[in-house]
Every structure is written in structure tokens, then in C-alpha cells.
C-alpha distance (Angstrom), angle and dihedral (degrees) to the residues before:
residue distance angle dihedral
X1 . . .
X2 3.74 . .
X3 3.72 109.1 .
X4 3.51 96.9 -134.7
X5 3.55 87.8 52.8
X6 3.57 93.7 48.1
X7 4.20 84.5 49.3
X8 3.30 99.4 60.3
X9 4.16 92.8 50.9
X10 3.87 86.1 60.3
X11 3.64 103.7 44.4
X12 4.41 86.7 48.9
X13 3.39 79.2 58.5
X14 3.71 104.0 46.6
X15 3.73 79.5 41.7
X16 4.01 93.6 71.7
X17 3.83 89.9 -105.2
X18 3.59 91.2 -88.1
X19 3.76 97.4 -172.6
X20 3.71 95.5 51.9
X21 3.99 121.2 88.4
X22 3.26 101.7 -144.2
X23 4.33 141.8 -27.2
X24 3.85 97.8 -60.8
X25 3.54 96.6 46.6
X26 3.73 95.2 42.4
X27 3.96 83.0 51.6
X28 3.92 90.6 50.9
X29 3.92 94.7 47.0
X30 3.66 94.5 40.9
X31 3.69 90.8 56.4
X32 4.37 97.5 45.2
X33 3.97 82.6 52.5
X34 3.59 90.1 58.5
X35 4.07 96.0 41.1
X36 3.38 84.5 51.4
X37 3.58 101.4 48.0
X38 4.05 81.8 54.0
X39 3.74 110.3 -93.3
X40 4.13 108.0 144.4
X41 3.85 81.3 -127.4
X42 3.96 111.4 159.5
X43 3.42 102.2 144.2
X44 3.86 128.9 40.1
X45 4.09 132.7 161.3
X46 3.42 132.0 166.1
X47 4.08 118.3 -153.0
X48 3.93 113.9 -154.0
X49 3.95 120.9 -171.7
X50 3.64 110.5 -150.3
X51 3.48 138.9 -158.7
X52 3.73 99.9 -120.4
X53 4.22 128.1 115.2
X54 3.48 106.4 -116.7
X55 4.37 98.4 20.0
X56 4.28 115.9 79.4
X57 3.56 84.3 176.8
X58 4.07 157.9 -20.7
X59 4.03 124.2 -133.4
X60 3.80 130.7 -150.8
X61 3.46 110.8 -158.6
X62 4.13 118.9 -167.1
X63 3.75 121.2 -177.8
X64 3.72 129.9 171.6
X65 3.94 104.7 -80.9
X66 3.28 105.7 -9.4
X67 3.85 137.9 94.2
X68 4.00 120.5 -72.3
X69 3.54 101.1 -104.3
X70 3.99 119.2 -142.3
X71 3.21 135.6 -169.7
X72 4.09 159.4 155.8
X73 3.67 138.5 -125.9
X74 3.46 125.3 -169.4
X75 4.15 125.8 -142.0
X76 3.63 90.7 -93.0
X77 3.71 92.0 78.1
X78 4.06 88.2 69.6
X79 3.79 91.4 70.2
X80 4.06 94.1 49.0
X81 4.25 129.3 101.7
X82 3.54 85.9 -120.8
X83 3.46 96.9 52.7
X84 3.43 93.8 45.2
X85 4.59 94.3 54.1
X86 3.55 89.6 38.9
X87 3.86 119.7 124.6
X88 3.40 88.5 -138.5
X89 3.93 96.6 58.5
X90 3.65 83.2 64.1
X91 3.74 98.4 53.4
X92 4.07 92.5 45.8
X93 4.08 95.0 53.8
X94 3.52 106.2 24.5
X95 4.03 95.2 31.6
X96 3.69 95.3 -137.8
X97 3.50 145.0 140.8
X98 4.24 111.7 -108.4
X99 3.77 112.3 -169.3
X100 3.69 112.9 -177.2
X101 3.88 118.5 -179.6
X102 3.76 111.1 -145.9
X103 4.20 96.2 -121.2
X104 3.84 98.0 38.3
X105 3.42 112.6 108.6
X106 3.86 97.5 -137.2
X107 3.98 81.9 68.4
X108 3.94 94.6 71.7
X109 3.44 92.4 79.6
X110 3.82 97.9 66.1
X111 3.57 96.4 67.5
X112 3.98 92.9 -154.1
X113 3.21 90.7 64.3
X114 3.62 90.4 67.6
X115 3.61 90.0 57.2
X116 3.83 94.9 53.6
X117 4.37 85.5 51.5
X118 3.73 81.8 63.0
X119 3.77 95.1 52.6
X120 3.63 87.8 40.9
X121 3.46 112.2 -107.2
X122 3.44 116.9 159.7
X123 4.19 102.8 -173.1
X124 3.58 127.7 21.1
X125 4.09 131.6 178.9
X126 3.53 127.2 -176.6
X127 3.90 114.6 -153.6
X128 3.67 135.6 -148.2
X129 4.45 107.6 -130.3
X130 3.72 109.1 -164.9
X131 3.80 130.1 -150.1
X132 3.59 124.4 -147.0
X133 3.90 87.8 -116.6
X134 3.67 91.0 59.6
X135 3.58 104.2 -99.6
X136 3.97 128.0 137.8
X137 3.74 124.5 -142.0
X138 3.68 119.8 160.0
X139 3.41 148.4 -135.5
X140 3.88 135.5 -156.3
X141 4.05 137.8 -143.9
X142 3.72 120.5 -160.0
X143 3.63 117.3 -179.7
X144 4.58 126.6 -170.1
X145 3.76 88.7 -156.8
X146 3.69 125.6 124.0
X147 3.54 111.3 -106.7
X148 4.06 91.2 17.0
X149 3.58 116.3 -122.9
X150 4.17 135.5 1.6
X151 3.33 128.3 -129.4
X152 3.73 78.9 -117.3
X153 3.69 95.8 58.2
X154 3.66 91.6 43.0
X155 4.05 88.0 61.4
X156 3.83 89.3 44.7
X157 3.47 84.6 57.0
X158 3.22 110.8 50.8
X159 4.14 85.9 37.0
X160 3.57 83.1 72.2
X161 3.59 105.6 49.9
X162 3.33 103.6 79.7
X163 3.74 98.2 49.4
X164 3.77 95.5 51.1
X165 4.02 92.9 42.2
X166 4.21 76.2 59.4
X167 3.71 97.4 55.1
X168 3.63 95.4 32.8
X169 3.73 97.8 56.5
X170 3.64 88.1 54.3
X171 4.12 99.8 55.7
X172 4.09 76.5 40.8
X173 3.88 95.4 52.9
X174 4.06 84.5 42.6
X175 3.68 97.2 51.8
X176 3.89 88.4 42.7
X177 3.76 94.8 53.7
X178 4.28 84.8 48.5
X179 3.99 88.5 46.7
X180 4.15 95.7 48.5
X181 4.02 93.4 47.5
X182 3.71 85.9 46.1
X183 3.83 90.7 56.4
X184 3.57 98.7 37.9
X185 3.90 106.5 35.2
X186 3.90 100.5 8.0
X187 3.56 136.9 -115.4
X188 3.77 107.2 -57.6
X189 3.45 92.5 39.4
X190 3.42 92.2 50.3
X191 3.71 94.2 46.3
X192 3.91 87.4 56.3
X193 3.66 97.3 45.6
X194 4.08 89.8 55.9
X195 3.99 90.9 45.3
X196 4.49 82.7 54.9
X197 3.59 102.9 -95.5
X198 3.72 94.7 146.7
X199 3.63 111.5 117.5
X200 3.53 125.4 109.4
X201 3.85 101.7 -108.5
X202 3.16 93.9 35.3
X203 4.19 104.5 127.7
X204 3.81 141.8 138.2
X205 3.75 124.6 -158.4
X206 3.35 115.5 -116.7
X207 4.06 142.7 -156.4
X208 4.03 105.4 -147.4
X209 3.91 139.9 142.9
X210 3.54 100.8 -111.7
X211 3.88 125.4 -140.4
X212 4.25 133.3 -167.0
X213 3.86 121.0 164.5
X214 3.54 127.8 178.1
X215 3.75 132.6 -162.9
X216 3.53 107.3 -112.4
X217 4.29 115.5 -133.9
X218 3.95 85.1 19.0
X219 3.52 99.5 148.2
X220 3.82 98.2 41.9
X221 3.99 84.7 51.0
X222 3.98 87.6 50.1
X223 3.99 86.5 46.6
X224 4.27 99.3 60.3
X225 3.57 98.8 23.3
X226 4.05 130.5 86.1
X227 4.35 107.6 -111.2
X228 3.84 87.3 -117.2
X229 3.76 92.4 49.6
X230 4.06 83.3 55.7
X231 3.76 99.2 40.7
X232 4.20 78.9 60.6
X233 3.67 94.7 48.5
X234 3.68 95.7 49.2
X235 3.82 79.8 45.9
X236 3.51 99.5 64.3
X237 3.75 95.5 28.8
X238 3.60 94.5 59.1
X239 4.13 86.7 47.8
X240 3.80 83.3 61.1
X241 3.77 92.7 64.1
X242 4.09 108.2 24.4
X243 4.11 93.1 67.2
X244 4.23 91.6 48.4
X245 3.86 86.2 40.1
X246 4.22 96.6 46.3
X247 4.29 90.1 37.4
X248 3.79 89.7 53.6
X249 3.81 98.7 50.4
X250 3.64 95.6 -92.8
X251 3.86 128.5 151.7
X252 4.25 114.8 -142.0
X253 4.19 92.9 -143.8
X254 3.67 91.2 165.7
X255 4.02 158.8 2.7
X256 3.79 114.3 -161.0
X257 3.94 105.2 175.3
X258 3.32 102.1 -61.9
X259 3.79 101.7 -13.3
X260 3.91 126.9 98.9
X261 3.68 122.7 -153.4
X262 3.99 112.1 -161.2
X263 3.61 139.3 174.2
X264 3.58 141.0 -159.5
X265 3.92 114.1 -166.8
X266 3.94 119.8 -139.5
X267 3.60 112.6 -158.4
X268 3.66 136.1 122.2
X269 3.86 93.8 -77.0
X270 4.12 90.5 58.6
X271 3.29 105.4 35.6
X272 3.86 139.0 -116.8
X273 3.47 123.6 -25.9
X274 4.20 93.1 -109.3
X275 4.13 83.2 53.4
X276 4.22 89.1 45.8
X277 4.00 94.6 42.6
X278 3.63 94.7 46.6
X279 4.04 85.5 51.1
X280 4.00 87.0 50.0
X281 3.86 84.8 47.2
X282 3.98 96.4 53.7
X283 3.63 95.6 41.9
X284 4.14 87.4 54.6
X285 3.67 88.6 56.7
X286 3.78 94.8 48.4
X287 4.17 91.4 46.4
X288 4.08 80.9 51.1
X289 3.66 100.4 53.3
X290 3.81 88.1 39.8
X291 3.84 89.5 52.3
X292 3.18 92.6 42.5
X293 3.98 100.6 54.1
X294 4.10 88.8 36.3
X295 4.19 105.7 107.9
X296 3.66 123.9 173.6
X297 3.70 120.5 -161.7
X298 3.82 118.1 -141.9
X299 3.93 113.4 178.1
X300 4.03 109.3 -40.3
X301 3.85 81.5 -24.7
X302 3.94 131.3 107.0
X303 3.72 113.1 -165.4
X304 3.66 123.1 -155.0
X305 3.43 121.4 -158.5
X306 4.47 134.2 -139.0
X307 3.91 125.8 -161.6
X308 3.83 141.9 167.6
X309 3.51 134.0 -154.6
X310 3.61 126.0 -153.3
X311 4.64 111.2 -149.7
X312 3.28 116.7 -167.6
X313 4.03 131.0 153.5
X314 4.05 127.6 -138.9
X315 3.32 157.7 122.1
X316 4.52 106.8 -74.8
X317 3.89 127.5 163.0
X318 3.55 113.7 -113.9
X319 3.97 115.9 -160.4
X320 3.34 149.5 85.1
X321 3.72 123.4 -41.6
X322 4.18 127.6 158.9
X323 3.61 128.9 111.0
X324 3.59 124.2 -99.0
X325 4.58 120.6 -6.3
X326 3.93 75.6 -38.7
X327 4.10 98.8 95.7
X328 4.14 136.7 167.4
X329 3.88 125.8 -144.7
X330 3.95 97.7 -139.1
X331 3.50 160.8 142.3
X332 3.94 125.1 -133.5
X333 3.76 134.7 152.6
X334 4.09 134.1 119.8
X335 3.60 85.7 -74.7
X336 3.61 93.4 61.2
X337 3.61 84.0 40.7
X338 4.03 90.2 55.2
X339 3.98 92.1 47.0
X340 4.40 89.1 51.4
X341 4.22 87.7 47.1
X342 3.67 87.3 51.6
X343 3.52 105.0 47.2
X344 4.32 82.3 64.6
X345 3.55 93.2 56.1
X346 3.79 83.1 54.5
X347 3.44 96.0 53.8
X348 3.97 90.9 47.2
X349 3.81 93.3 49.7
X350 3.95 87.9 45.2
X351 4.23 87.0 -121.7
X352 3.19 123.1 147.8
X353 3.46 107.6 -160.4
X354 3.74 118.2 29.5
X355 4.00 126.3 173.6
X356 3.99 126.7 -163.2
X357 4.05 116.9 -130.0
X358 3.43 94.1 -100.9
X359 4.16 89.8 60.5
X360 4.28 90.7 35.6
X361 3.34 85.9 62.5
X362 3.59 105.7 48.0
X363 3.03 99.0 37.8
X364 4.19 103.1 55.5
X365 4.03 105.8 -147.2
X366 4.08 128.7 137.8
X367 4.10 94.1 -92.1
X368 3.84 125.2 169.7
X369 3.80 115.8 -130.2
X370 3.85 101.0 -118.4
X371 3.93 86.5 -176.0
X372 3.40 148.4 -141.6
X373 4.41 115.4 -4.1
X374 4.18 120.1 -175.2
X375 3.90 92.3 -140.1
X376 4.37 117.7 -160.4
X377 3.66 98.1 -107.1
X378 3.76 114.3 20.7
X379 3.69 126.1 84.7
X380 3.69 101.8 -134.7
X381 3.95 127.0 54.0
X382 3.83 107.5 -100.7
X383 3.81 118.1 -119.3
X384 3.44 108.5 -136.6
X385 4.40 138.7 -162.5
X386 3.03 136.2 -143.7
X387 4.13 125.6 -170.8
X388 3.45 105.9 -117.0
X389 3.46 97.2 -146.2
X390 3.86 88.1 72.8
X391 3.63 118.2 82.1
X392 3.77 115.3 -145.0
X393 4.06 121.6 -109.6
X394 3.61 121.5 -171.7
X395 3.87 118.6 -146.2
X396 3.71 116.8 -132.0
């Protein structure tokens, strides 16, 4: 490979890429430059570990006229055989270069490598790619050509690590920043934080279906059972309502002990509020019958878990309020306010989902008129519903 050639690759790269849109195609063009600079390159993939709860990892896979491939794997892989022969294993704990020539007998006892024979690859290298913060990901070379790779293409090579470890680690840093808000504040939030939302004061008013649940007999449960026992509870109880909440629309904004704080947006990319509220409505029933089948056994004991859920629909600022550089990504007004009063009377009519008038009627279901509730705060009693499907169970 010409070294101008070559040149020009790496400084693209230390350039951001500019011509790419985006990680997978900057992988795709990145790779055709060097191909057609004149490295044997058939197949490339670069492995990034993330910093995400349930993801180890996500693959990019380039081959020679065919679609960049990409891909996920979750922390379970750690614990499997293949895992534990691969090439790549090697490269992530040791952070070394693994070189493994298809007809060399030493080569047999990665069995991917006997994969890429059948494909016929003749030379393949896996690469360590180092962060600034010290952590290894990796990247692998697979070449067709007779003889596998030069000495040549094993300088291009590793010429062109460091460079693309640069650029990577900054779409990586990027899509980790997006991944952490999106666990911690949720997606919308998270997608305002990144585009510089972050000043105290900053704040939008908002439509939305609003959502609060509590775990009923909380404390008690808190009382008799060990804190890690709990932490697994609210663990699996909060499961029960985050995938009806997220599949419906909804937006997680926030878990406080036992209590969930959802919302479900109405504007003109959603739909109507009578579309939204029925979505709220069909993700309560799913986050019931979850709850309800969810049992947890401690000693000889099973424990079966209650909850309610208060809907309600209104106008709420969303935004950023704290005091200080210490900020919160949330939602507060009276109707927030309403939804929190409600989910009480819930708990003291042994409901589990109630609705205010103002969701009853937009959202058109058979509910029972529970009546008329004096609620701390608001001038006017509260008419409340109640889904008269449910039948009412008092907790002792």
C-alpha cells in the first residue's frame, strides 16, 4: 500500500470521519478505502463493550459486498465454551494481539477459526483498540489471500489502530452518554439533555396521560424482610410495570421507593388523547396481571404482591428543576399532584386501577363511579372511577 494512500485513511479518521453518516457507515467506508488502497481485507468487525445493564457488548461486522452486520450480546455470553476459546477472549483480558493462520495447527484450538477455514480465510488477527480510560475492545482482520497477510499489511494494520480506537471511542462515549440518561431519566429526557437542555429553568409544558403506582403493604414488607430481599422485590415488581408502560408509549420519569411516576405524551405525533388514554389503560391491565402472577419465595414462604395505579390526563411542566449544578429531569404540576392524591384513595378502596373524570371520559371503558373525594390541595371534591371489572379487596 502506497503510503500516501495509506495517509490519507488515517487523517479521515483523525478527521471525525466527516463523510460518513453515522458508525456503520463510517465502518463500511473506512474499510473500501483500505481494500482499495490494497489491503487483502475481506473480513473486518469491530467488538465494543458498553456501559449499559443488560448489553456486554455490540459487533460491526463488514464483509466484501455485503451489508455491515451489527449486533448485541448480552453478559451471558461471558459464562459460555465459546466465549471462553474465542480469540477474542484473549484480546479483552490479556489485551493482546492473537494471530492465528488458518492451516497452522496451533489454530485448532480456537474453534472459530474453523469456521472462517470453511469460508476460506486464509489469515486472521484479532486486535486489541484502546480507550483513553483504559479500556480494551477489539477488532479483527480476516484476509482470502494466498499466503494470508504481509508484513506490509500487518504494519497497515496496526497503523490504523490507533486512529480508529480515537474516533471510535468518541461515537462510543456519545452513545454511552445517550444510553445512561436513557436509564436514569428516560428517553425524552435524555434526548433533551444531549441536545443542552440543562439549565435550571429550563421547562416545556406538556399534554400527557399521567401514571403513579404504589406497592401496596410496602412498609410492612420492608419491616420482616432482609433490604436485599426488598431491593429484589422492587426488582421484579417494577419489571411488571416498565415493559406495559415502555410498549404503550409510556415514559419511566421516576422510581421513588416503591412508587412509579409515568407518562404518556399527547401531541400530534401520538395521537389524541382518547387514542393515548386508552394506551395508558391497556398497559395498566398488563402491569396488573403481571403483578398479579409475580411470586417471590422467601424461606418456605411465597409472597404475593398488591398495587394501584392512579390515570389521570393534563397539562404538567416537564424540565429541569434542582438547586444549584445538582438538577432533576421531571414533571410536576397540580395534575401530577391530582394523579399522587388519587393513587391513596386507591389504596383505601383496595382498587387497583382508578381513573379521574377527566381520563373516564376520554378514555370510553365500563367504569364504576366511586364518587365524590375532598383531596389536600384542590378546591373541589375529586370525582373518582373505578373499572368495574375489578372487584374491591381491602388490606388488613
Amino acid at each position: 500500500m502506497e503510503s500516501s494512500e495509506l495517509q490519507h485513511i488515517i487523517n479521515w479518521l483523525i478527521d471525525g470521519a466527516r463523510s460518513s453518516r453515522g458508525p456503520a457507515e463510517m465502518i463500511s467506508d473506512a474499510c473500501e478505502q483500505l481494500v482499495a488502497a490494497g489491503l487483502p481485507l475481506w473480513r473486518f468487525g469491530v467488538f465494543i463493550r458498553t456501559l449499559h445493564p443488560e448489553i456486554f457488548g455490540r459487533n460491526f461486522i463488514w464483509r466484501q459486498g455485503e451489508e455491515l452486520e451489527i449486533g448485541t450480546v448480552d453478559f451471558e455470553i461471558l459464562d459460555t465454551p465459546e466465549f471462553a476459546r474465542s480469540p477474542l477472549r484473549i484480546v479483552f483480558e490479556e489485551g493482546r494481539e492473537v494471530r492465528g493462520r488458518i492451516n497452522d495447527v496451533d489454530t485448532k484450538r480456537f474453534p472459530f477459526l474453523e469456521d472462517m477455514r470453511a469460508e476460506g480465510v486464509s489469515d486472521y488477527i484479532a486486535t486489541p483498540m484502546r480507550f483513553l480510560d483504559g479500556s480494551i475492545h477489539a477488532i479483527s482482520w480476516t484476509t482470502r489471500h494466498p499466503g494470508g497477510f504481509s508484513d506490509d499489511d500487518i504494519a497497515t494494520i496496526r497503523s490504523i489502530i490507533a486512529p480508529l480506537a480515537r474516533v471510535s471511542e468518541i461515537v462510543t462515549l456519545r452513545r454511552t452518554a445517550a444510553t445512561l440518561l436513557d436509564t436514569y431519566v428516560g428517553n425524552r429526557a435524555g434526548e433533551r439533555i444531549l441536545a443542552g437542555q440543562i439549565r435550571r429553568g429550563h421547562n416545556d409544558t406538556m399534554q400527557a396521560a399521567i401514571w403513579l403506582s404504589d406497592l401496596r403493604g410496602f412498609t410492612a414488607l420492608s419491616d420482616r424482610l432482609p433490604a436485599e430481599t426488598v431491593v429484589e422485590i422492587l426488582n421484579r415488581y417494577f419489571d411488571c410495570q416498565v415493559a406495559a408502560i415502555r410498549s404503550h408509549g409510556g415514559e419511566v420519569l421516576k422510581f421513588m421507593g416503591d412508587g412509579l411516576l409515568a407518562v404518556f405524551p399527547i401531541d400530534e405525533y401520538v395521537g389524541d388523547a382518547a387514542h393515548v388514554c386508552a394506551r395508558t389503560l391497556e398497559a395498566a391491565r398488563e402491569a396488573r396481571a403481571s403483578v398479579d402472577a409475580l411470586a417471590h419465595p422467601v424461606g418456605d414462604v411465597v409472597e404475593r404482591f398488591r398495587f394501584g395505579v392512579a390515570l389521570h390526563v393534563g397539562n404538567i411542566l416537564y424540565g429541569n428543576i434542582g438547586g444549584g449544578n445538582r438538577l432533576d429531569f421531571t414533571c410536576i404540576g397540580p395534575a401530577v399532584n391530582l394523579a399522587a392524591r388519587m393513587e391513596k384513595i386507591a389504596g383505601r378502596l383496595g382498587r387497583t386501577v382508578v381513573a379521574s373524570e377527566v381520563f373516564a371520559k376520554a378514555c370510553q371503558q365500563d367504569w364504576r363511579d366511586l364518587g365524590d373525594f375532598p383531596i389536600a390541595g384542590f378546591s373541589k371534591a375529586q370525582r373518582v372511577y373505578g373499572l368495574a371489572e375489578e372487584t374491591p379487596v381491602v388490606m388488613a
